[in-house]
Structure formats: structure tokens, C-alpha cells
N, C-alpha and C positions, 0 to 999 in steps of 0.2 A: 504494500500500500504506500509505506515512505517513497521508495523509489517510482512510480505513478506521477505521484507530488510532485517529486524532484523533476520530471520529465515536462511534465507540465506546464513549469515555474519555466524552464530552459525553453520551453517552445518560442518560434520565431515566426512568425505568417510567411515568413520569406523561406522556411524549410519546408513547406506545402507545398505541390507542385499544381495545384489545379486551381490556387488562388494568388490573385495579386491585390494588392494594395489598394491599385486605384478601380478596383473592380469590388467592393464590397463596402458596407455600410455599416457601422456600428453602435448599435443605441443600449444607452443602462437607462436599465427600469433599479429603480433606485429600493433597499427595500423598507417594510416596515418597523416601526418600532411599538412595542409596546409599555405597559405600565412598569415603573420603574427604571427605564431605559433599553430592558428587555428585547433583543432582537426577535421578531415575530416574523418577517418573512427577508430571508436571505436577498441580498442585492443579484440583479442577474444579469445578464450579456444576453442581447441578440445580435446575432452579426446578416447581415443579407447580402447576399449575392447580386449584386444590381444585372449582369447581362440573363443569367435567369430567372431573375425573383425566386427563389429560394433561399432559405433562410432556416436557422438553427438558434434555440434560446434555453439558455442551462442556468438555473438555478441552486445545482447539487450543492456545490461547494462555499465556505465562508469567503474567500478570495476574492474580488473580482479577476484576478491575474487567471486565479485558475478555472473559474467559469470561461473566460474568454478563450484559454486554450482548448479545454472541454467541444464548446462550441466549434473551436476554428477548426478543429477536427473531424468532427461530426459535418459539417458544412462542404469541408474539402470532400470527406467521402460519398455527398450527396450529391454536388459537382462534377468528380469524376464519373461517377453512373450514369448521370444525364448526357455528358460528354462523349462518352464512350457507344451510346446509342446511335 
């Protein structure tokens, strides 16, 4: 599980081969808090593909670093499939 982490934290969008920079969109949905100062819903990443509108949003993790790898992952291998058709 550490090492996941660690993999995660080290991701680069530039080590994806089915995404570029200027081809995707990134928005944080910010998340809740509750009483006490209590986190109630995890901060999340959705990333979007702008040439095919598709898009991937992960809220698993406390990180944004690591939602957003989570995502860019999940997004590349959505991309490649599409691509590959």
C-alpha cells in the first residue's frame, strides 16, 4: 500500500502516454467540513479530456496530489481504449 503512495506522489502527467497537458482540464471540487472542523467529504480531482470529453473524478484518497494521480491514470487508460478503436 506505502509503495502505491509513493508511486502516486512521483506521478508526472508527462509519464502518460495518451495525455498531454494542453489537452485536459482540471477542476477540484473542494471538500466538506463538518462540526468541529471535522472533514466530512474528502477534497476531489476531476480531470477531463477536452479532445474526447471524457473524464475521471477520485475522491478515494486524503491528498489532492494523490486523487489527481489516481484520476490521471484512470483517464489515460480511458483514452487509450477510445484511441485504440
Amino acid at each position: 500500500m506505502e509503495e502505491d503512495r509513493v508511486t502516486l506522489l512521483k506521478l508526472d502527467i508527462n509519464d502518460l502516454p495518451n495525455l498531454e497537458k494542453k489537452d485536459i482540464e482540471v477542476d477540484i471540487i473542494p471538500g466538506e467540513w463538518g462540526m468541529a472542523g471535522v472533514v466530512v467529504k474528502r477534497c476531489a480531482v476531476k480531470i477531463t479530456h477536452i479532445p474526447t470529453g471524457l473524464f475521471c473524478r477520485c475522491d478515494k484518497h486524503r491528498a489532492q496530489k494523490l486523487n489527481f494521480s489516481q484520476a490521471a491514470i484512470e483517464l489515460n487508460k480511458l483514452v487509450g481504449e477510445r484511441l485504440s478503436k
